[in-house]
PyMOL Python script that loads the backbone (N, CA, C, O; Angstrom):
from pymol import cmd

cmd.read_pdbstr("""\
ATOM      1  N   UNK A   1      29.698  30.782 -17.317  1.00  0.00           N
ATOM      2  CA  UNK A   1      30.157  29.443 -17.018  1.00  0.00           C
ATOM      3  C   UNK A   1      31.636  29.355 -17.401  1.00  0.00           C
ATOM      4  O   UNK A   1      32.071  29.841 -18.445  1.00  0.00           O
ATOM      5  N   UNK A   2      32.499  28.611 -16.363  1.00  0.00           N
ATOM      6  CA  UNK A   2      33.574  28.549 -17.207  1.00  0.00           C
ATOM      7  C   UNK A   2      34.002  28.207 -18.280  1.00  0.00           C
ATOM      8  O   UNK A   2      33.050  27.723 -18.893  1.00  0.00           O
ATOM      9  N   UNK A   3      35.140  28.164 -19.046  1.00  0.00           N
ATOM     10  CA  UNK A   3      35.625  27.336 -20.288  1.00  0.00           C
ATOM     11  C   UNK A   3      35.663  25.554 -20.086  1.00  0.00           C
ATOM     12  O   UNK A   3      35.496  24.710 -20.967  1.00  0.00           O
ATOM     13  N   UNK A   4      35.892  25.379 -18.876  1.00  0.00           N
ATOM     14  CA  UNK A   4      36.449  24.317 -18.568  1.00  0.00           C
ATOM     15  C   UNK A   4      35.396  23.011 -18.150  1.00  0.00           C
ATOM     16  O   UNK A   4      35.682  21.823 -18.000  1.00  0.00           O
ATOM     17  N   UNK A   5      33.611  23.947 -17.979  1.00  0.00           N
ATOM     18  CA  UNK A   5      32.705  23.247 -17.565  1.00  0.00           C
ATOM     19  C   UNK A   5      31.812  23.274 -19.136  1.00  0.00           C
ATOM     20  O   UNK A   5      31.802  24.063 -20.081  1.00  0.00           O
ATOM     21  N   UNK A   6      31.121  22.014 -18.843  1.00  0.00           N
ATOM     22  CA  UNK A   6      30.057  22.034 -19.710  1.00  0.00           C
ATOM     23  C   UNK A   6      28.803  21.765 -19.412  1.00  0.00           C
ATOM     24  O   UNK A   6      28.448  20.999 -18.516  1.00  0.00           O
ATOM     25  N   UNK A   7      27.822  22.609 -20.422  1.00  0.00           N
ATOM     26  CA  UNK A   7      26.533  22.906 -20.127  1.00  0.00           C
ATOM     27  C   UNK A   7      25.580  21.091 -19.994  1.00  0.00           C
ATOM     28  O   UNK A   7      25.821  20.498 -21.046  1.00  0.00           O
ATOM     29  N   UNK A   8      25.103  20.626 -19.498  1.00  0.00           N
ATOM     30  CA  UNK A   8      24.044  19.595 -19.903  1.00  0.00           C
ATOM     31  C   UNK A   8      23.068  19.856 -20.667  1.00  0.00           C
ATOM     32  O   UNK A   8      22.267  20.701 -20.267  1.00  0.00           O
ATOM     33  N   UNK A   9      22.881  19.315 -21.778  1.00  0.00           N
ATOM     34  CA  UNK A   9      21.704  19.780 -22.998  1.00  0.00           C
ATOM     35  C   UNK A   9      20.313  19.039 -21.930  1.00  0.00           C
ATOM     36  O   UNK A   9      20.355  18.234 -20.999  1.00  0.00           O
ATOM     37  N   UNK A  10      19.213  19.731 -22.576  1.00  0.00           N
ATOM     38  CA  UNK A  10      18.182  18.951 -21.819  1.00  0.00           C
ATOM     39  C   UNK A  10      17.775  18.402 -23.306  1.00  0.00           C
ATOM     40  O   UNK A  10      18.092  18.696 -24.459  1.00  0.00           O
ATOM     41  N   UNK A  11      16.786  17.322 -22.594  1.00  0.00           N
ATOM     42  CA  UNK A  11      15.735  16.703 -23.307  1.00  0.00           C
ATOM     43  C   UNK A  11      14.704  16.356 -23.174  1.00  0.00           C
ATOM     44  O   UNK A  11      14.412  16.501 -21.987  1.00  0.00           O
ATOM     45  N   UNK A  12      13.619  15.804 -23.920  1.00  0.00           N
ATOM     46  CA  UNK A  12      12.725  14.980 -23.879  1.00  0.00           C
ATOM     47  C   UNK A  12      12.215  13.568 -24.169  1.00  0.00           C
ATOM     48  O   UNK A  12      12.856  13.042 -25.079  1.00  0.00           O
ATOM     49  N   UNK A  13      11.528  13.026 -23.804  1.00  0.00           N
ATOM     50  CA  UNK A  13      11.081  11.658 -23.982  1.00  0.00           C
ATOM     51  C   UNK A  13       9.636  11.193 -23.397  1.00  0.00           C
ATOM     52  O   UNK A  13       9.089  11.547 -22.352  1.00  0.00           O
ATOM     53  N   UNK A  14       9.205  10.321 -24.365  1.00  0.00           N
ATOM     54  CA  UNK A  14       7.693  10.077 -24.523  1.00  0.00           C
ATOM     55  C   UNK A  14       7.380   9.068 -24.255  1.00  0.00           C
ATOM     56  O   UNK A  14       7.860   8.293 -25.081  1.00  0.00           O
ATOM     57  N   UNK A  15       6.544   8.326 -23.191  1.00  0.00           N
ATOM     58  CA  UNK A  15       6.360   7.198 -22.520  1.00  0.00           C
ATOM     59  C   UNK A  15       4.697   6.743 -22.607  1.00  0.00           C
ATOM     60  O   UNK A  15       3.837   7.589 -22.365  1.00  0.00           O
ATOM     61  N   UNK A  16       4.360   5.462 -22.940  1.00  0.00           N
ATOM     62  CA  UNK A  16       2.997   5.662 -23.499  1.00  0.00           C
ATOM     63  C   UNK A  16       2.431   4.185 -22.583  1.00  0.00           C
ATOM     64  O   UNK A  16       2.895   3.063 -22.787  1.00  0.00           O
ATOM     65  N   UNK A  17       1.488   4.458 -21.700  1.00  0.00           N
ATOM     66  CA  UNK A  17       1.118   3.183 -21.293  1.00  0.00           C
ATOM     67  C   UNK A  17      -0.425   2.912 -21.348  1.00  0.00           C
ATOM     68  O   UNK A  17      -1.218   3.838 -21.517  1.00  0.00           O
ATOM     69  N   UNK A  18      -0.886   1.411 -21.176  1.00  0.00           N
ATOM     70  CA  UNK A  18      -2.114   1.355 -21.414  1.00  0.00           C
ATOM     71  C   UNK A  18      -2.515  -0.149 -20.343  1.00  0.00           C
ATOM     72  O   UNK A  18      -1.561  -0.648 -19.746  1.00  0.00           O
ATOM     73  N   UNK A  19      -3.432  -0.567 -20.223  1.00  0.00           N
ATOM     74  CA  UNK A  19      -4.030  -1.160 -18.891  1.00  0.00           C
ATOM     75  C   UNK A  19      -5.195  -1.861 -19.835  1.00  0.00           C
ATOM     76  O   UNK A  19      -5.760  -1.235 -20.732  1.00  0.00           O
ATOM     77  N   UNK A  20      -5.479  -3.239 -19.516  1.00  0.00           N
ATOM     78  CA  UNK A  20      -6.765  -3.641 -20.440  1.00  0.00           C
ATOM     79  C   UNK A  20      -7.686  -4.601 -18.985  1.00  0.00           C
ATOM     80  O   UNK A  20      -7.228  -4.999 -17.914  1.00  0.00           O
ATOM     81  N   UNK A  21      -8.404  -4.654 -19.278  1.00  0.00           N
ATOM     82  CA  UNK A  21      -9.464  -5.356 -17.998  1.00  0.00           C
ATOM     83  C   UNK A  21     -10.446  -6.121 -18.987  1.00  0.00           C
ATOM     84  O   UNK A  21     -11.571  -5.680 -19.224  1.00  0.00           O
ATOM     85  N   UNK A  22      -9.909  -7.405 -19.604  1.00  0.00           N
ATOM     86  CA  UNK A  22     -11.744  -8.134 -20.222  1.00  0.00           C
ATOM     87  C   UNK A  22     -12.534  -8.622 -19.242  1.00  0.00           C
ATOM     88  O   UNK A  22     -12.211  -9.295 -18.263  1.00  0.00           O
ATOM     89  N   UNK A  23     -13.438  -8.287 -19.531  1.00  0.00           N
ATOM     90  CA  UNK A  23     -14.571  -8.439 -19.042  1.00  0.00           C
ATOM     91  C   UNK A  23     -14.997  -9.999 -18.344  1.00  0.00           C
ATOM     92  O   UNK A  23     -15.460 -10.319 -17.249  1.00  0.00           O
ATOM     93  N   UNK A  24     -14.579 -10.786 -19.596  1.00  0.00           N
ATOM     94  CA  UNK A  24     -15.073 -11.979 -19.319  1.00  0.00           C
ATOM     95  C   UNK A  24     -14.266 -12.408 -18.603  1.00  0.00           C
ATOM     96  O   UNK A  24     -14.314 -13.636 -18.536  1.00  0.00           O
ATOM     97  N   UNK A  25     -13.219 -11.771 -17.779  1.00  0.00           N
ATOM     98  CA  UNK A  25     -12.287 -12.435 -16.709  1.00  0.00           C
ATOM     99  C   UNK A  25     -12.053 -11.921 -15.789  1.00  0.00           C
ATOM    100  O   UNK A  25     -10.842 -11.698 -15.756  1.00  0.00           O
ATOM    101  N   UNK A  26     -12.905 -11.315 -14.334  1.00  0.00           N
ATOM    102  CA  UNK A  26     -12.823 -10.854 -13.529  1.00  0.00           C
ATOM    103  C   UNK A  26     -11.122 -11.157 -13.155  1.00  0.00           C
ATOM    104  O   UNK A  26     -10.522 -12.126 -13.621  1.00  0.00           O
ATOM    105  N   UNK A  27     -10.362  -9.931 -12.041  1.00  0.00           N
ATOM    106  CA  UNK A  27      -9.459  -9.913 -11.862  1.00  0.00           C
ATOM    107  C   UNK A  27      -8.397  -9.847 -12.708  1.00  0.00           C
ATOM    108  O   UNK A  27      -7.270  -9.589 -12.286  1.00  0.00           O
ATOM    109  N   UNK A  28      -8.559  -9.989 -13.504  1.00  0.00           N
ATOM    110  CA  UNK A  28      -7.130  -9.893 -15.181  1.00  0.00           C
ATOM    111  C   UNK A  28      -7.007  -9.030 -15.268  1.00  0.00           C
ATOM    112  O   UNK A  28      -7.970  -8.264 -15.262  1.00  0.00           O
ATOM    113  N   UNK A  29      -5.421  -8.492 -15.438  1.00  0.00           N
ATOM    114  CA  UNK A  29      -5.313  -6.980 -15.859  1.00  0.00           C
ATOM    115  C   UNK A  29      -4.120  -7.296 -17.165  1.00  0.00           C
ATOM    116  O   UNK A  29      -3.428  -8.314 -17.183  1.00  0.00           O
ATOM    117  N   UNK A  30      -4.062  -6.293 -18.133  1.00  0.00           N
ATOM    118  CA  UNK A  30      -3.015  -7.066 -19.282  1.00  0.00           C
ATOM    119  C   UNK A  30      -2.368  -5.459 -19.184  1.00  0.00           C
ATOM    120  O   UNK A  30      -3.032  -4.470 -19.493  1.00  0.00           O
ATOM    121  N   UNK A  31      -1.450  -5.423 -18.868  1.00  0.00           N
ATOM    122  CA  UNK A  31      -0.431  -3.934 -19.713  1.00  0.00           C
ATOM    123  C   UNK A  31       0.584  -3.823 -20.416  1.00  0.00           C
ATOM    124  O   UNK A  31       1.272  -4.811 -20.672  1.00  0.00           O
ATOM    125  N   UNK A  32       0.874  -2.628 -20.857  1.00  0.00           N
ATOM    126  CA  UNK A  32       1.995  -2.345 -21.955  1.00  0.00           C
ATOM    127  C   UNK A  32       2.699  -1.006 -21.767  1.00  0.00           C
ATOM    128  O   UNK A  32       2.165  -0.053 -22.335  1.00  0.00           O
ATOM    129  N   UNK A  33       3.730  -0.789 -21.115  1.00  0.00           N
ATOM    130  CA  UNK A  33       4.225   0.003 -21.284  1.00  0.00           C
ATOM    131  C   UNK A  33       5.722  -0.114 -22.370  1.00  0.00           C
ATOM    132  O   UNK A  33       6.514  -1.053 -22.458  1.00  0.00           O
ATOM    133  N   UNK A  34       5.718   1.770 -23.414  1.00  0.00           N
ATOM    134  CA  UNK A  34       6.443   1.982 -23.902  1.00  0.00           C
ATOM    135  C   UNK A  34       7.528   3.228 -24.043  1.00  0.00           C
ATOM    136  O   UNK A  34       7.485   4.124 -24.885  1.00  0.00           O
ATOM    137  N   UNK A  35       8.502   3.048 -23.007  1.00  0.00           N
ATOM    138  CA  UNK A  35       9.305   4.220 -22.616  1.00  0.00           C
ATOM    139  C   UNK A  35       9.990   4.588 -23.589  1.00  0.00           C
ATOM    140  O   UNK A  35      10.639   3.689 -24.124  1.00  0.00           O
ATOM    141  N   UNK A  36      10.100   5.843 -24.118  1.00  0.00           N
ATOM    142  CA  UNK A  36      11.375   6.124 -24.816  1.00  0.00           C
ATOM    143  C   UNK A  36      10.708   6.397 -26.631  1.00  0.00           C
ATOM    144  O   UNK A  36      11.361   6.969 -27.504  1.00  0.00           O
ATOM    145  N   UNK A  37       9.614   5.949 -26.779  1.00  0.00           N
ATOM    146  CA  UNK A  37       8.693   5.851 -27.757  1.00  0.00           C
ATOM    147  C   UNK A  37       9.395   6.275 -29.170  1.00  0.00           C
ATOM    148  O   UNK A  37       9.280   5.510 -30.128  1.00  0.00           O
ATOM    149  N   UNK A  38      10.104   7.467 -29.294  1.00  0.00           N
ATOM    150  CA  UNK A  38      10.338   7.637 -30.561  1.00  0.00           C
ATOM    151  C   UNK A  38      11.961   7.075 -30.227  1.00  0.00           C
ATOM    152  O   UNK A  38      12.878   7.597 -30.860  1.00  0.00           O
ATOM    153  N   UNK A  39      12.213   6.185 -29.387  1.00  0.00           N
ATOM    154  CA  UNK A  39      13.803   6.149 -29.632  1.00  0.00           C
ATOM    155  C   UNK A  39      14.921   7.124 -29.708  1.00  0.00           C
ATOM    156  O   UNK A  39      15.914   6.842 -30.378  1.00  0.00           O
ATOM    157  N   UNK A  40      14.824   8.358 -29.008  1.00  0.00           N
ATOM    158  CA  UNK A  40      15.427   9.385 -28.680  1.00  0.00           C
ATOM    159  C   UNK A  40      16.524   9.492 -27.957  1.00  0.00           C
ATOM    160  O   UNK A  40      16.376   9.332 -26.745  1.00  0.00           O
ATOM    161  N   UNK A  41      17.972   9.800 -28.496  1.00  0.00           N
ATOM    162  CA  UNK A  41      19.378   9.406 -28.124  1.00  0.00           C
ATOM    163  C   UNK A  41      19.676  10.258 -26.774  1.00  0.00           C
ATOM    164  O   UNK A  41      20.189  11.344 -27.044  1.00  0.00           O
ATOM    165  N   UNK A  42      19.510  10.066 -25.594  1.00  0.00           N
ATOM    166  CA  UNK A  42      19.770  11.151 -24.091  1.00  0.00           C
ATOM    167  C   UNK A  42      20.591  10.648 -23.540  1.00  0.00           C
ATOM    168  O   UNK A  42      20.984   9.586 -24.020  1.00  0.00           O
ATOM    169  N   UNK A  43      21.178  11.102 -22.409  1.00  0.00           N
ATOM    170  CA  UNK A  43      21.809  10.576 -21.289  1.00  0.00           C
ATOM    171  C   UNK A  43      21.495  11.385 -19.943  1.00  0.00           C
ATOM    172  O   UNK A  43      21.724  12.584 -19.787  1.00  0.00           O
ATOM    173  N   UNK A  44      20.774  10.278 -18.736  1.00  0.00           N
ATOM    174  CA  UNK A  44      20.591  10.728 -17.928  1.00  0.00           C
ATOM    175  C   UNK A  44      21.556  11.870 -17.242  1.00  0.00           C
ATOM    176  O   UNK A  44      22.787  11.873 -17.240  1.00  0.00           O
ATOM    177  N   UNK A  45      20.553  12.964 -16.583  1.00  0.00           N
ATOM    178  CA  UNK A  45      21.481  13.654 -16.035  1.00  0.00           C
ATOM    179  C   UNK A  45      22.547  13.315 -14.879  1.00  0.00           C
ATOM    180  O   UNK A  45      23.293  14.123 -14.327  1.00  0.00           O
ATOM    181  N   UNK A  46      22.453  12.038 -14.660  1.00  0.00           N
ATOM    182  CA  UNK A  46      23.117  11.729 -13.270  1.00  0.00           C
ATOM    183  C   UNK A  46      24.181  10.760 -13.612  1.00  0.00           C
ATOM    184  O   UNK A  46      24.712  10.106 -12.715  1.00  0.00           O
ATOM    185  N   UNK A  47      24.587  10.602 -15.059  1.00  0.00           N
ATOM    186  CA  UNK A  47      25.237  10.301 -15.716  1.00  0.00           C
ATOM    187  C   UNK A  47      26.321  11.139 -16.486  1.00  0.00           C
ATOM    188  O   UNK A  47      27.428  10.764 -16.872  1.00  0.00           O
ATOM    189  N   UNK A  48      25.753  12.307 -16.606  1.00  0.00           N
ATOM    190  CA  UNK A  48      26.783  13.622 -17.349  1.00  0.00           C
ATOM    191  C   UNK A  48      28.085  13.490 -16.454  1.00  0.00           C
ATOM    192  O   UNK A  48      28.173  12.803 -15.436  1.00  0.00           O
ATOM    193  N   UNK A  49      28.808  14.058 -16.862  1.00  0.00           N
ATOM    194  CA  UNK A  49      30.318  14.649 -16.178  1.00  0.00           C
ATOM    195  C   UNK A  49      30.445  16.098 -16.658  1.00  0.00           C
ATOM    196  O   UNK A  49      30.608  16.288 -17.864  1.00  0.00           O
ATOM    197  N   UNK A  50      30.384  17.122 -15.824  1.00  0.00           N
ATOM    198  CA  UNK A  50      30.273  18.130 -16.109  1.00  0.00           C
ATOM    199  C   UNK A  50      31.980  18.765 -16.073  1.00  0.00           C
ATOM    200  O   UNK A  50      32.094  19.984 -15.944  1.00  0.00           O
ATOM    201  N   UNK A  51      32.930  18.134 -16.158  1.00  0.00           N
ATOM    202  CA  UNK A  51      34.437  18.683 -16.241  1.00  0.00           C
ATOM    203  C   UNK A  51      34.443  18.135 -17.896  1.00  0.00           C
ATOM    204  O   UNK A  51      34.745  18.940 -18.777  1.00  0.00           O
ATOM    205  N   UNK A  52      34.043  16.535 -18.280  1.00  0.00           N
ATOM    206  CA  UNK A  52      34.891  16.335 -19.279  1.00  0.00           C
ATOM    207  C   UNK A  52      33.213  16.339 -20.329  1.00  0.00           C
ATOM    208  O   UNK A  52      33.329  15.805 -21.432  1.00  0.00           O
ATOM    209  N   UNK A  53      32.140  16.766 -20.063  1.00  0.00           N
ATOM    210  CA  UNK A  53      30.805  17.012 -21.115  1.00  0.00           C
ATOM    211  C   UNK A  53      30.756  15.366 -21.347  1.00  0.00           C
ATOM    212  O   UNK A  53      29.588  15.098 -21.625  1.00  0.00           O
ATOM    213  N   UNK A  54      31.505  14.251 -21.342  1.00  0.00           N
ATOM    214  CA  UNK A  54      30.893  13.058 -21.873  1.00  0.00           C
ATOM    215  C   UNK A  54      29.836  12.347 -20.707  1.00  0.00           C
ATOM    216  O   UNK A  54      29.934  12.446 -19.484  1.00  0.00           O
ATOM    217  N   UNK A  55      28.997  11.744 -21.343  1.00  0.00           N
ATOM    218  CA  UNK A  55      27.734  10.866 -20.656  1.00  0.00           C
ATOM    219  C   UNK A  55      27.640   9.493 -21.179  1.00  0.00           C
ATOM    220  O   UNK A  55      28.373   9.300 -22.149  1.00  0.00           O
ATOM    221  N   UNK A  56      27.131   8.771 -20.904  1.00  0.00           N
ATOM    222  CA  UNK A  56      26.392   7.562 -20.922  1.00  0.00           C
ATOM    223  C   UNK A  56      25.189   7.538 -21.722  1.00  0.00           C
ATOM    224  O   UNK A  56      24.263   7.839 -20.969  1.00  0.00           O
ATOM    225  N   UNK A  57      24.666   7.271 -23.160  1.00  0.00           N
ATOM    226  CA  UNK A  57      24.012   7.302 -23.553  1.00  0.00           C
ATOM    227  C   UNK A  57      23.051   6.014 -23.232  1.00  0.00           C
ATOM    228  O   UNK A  57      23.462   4.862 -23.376  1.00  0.00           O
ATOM    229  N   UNK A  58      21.285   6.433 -22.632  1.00  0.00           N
ATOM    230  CA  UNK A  58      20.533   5.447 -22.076  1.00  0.00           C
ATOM    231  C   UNK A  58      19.987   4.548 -23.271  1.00  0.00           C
ATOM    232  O   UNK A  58      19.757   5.006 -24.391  1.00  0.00           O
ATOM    233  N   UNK A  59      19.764   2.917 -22.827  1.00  0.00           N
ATOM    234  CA  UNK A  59      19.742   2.196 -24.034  1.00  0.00           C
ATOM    235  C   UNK A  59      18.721   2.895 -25.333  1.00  0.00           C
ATOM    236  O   UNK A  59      19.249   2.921 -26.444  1.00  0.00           O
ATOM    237  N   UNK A  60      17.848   3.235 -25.257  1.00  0.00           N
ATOM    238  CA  UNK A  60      16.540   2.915 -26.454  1.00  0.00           C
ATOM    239  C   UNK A  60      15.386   3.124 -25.835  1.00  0.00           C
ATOM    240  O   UNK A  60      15.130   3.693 -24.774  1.00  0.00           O
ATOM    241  N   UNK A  61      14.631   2.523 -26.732  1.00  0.00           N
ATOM    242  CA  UNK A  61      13.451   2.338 -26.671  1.00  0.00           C
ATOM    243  C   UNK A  61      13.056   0.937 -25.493  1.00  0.00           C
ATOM    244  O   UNK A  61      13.758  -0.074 -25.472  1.00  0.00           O
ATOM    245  N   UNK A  62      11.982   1.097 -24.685  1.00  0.00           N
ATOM    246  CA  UNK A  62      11.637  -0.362 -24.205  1.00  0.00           C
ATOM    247  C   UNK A  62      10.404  -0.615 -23.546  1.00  0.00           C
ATOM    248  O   UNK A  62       9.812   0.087 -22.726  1.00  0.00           O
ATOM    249  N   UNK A  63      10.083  -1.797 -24.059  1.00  0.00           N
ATOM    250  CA  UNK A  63       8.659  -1.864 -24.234  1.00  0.00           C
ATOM    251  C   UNK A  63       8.722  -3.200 -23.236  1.00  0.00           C
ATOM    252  O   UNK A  63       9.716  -3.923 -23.180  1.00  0.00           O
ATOM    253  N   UNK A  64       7.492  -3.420 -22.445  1.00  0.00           N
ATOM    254  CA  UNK A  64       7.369  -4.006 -21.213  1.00  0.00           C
ATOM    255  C   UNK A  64       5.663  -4.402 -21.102  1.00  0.00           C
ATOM    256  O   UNK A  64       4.735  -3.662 -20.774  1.00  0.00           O
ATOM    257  N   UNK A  65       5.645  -5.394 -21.378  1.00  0.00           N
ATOM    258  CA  UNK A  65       4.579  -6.136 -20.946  1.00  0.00           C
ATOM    259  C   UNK A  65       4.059  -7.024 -19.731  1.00  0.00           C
ATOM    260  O   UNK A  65       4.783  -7.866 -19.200  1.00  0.00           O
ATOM    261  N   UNK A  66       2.747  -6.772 -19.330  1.00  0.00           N
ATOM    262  CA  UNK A  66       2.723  -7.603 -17.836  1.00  0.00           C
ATOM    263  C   UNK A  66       1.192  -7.756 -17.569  1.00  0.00           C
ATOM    264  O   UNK A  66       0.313  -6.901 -17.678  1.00  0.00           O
ATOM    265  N   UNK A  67       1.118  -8.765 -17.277  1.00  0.00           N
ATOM    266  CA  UNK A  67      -0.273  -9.172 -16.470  1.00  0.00           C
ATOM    267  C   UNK A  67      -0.415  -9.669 -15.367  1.00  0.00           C
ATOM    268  O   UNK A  67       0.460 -10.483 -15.070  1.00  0.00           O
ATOM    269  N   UNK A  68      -1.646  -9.391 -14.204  1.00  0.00           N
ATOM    270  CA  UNK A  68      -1.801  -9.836 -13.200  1.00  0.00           C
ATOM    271  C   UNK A  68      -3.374 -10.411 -13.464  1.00  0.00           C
ATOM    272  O   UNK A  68      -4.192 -10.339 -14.381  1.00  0.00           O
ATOM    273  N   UNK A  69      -3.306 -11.103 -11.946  1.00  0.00           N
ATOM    274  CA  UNK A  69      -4.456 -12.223 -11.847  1.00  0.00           C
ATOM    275  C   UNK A  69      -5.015 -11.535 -10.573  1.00  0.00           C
ATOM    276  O   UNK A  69      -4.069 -11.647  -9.793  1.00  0.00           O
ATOM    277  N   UNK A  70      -5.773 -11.039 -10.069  1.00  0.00           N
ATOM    278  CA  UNK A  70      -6.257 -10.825  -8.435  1.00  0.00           C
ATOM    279  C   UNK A  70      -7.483 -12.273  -8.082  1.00  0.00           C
ATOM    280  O   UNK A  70      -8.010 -13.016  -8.911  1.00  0.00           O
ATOM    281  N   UNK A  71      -7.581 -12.272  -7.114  1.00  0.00           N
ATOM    282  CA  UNK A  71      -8.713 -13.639  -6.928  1.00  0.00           C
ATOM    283  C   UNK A  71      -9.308 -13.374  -5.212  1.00  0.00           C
ATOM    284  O   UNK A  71     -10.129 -14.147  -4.717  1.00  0.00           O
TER     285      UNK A  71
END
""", "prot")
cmd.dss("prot")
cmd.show_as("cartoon", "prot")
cmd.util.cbc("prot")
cmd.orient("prot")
């Protein structure tokens, strides 16, 4: 590689979701998703600059809640 380019480090990240259905309420759905889980410092790859190595570091952690109704 040249001197002048830089490598993109890779990473990882842990995304945890879950879905609830009670019973006593046909059609209800309750969820939770949590991207990013341990709060792990990355920057997308489509964000790198591969002349000057600096990136955009993506916010955090984020957690997202949502429910639907079907009928």
């Amino acid at each position: 590689m040249p001197e002048d380019k830089h490598e993109k480090p890779g990473y990882v990240v842990h995304d945890v979701r879950a879905q609830w259905q009670p019973a006593a309420y046909q059609g209800l759905t309750v969820s939770l998703a949590v991207n990013n889980l341990l709060d792990k410092e990355y920057s997308e790859h489509s964000s790198f600059t591969l002349s000057s190595g600096n990136s955009m570091p993506e916010p955090g952690r984020d957690l997202r809640l949502g429910m639907s109704y079907r009928f």
